[in-house]
Structures are given as C-alpha cells and as structure tokens.
C-alpha positions as CSV (number, residue, x, y, z in Angstrom):
1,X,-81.4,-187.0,30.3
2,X,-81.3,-185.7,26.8
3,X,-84.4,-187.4,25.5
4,X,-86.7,-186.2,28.7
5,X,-85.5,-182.9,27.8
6,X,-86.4,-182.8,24.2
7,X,-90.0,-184.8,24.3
8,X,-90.6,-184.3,27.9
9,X,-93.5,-186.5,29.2
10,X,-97.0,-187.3,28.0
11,X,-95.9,-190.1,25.5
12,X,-96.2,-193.5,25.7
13,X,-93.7,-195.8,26.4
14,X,-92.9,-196.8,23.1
15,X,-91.9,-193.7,21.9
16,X,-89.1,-193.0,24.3
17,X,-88.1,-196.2,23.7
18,X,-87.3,-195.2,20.1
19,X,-86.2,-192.3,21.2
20,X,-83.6,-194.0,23.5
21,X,-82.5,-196.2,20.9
22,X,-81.7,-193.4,18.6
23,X,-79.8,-191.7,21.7
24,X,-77.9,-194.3,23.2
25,X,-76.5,-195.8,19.0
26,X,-75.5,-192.0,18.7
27,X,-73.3,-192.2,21.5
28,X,-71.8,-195.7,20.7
29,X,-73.4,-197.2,23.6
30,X,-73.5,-201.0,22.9
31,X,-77.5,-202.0,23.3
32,X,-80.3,-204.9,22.5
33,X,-84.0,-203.7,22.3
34,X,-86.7,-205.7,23.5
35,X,-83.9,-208.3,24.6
36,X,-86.1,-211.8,25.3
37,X,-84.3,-213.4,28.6
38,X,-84.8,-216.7,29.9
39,X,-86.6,-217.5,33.0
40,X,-85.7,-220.1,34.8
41,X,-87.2,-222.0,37.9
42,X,-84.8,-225.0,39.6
43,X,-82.9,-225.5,36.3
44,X,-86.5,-225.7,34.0
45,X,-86.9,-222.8,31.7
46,X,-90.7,-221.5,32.7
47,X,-90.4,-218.8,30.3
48,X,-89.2,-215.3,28.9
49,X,-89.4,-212.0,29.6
50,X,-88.4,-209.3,26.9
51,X,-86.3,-206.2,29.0
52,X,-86.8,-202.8,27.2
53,X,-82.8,-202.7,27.1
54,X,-80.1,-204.8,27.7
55,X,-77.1,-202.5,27.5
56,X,-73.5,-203.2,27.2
57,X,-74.2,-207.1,28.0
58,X,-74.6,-206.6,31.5
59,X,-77.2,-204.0,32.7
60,X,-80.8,-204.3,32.4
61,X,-82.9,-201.0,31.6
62,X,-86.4,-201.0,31.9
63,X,-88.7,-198.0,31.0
64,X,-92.0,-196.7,31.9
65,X,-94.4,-193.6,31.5
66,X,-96.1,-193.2,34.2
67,X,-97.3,-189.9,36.2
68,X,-95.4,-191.7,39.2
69,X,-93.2,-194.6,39.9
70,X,-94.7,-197.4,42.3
71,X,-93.0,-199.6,44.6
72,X,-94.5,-202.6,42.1
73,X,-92.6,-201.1,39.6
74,X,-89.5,-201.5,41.3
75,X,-90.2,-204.8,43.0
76,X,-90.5,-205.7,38.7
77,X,-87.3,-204.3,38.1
78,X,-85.4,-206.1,40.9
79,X,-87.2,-209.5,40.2
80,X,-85.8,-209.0,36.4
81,X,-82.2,-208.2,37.6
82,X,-82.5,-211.2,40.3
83,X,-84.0,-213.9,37.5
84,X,-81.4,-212.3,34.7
85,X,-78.6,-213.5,37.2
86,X,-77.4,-209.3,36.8
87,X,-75.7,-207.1,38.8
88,X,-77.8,-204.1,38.0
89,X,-80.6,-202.3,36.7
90,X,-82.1,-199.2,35.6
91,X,-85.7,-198.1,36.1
92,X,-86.3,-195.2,34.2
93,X,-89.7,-193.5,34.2
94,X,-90.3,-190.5,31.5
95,X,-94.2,-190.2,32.1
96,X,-93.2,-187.7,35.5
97,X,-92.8,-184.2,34.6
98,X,-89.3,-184.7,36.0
99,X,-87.5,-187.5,35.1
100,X,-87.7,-190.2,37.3
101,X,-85.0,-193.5,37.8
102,X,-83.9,-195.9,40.3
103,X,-80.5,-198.1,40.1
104,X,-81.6,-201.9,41.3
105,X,-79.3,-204.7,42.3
106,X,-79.1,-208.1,42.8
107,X,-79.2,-208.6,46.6
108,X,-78.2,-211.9,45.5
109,X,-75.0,-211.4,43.4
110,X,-72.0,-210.6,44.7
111,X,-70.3,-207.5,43.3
C-alpha cells in the first residue's frame, strides 16, 4: 500500500490515519473519518463506536500500529462489522515491518 511504503512503520496510529485520508481523497475514494456508529442491543441504542474509516458507505476500515496483529484485534474488527449490520471490513495494521491486513465479514449477513 502506497502509504506503508512511503512512512513505513514506527508511527502511531494517528499518523497513518492522516496519511490515509490524504491517500484515499487523492484517488476519489468516497470516505468518513472517525465515522461515530450506533450500537445497538434488542432495538435500545447502548452506545457508539467511532470506526477509523467508513469507506464508500458500506465497508468499515479499521487501523492499527502494532509490531503484530492479534486474534483480539480481529475478533474487534468482526464484532464492528457484525454490530454495523456490514458486509465487510478491513483490518489494516501499519506498525509490522510488512504491511499487515485481514478482510472480515459478517457471518451474519447474507451476501
């Protein structure tokens, strides 16, 4: 991905967050930033959850710099996609020296 390439890792979030923004409005790519989404429990709103990106109205990015992407990290990203009522996510990490993502569905949407 062109912004691992030009910072690499060692940052922290934030800044490839910025950086991502700046990437993905070059390109055209229709985004939100810090997008607050509802949470909901039995039809009561229990609260909100702000996703790094919510891209083109339908998928869910979520970012982290980390040395190494855990299997919490992914559990996170499929309980957003799952609460969001979305198809799919995207886990991208930046903190590896390689870059590091996982797609996530909703096991519970149909496709």
């Amino acid at each position: 991905m062109e912004v691992h390439k030009h910072l690499g890792n060692g940052f922290q979030e934030v800044i490839y967050q910025r950086a991502l923004e700046i990437e993905m409005a070059s390109q055209g790519i229709d985004f939100s930033r810090e997008f607050e989404m509802k949470i909901s429990y039995k039809d009561h709103e229990i609260g909100t959850r702000r996703v790094d990106f919510f891209v083109e109205d339908k998928i869910m990015v979520e970012i982290k710099a980390l040395i190494n992407l855990e299997d919490v990290h992914l559990a996170q990203a499929m309980n957003y996609v799952e609460a969001y009522h979305l198809e799919i996510g995207l886990l991208i990490n930046f903190g590896a020296k390689s870059l590091q993502h996982k797609r996530v569905h909703n096991n519970g949407k149909s496709v």
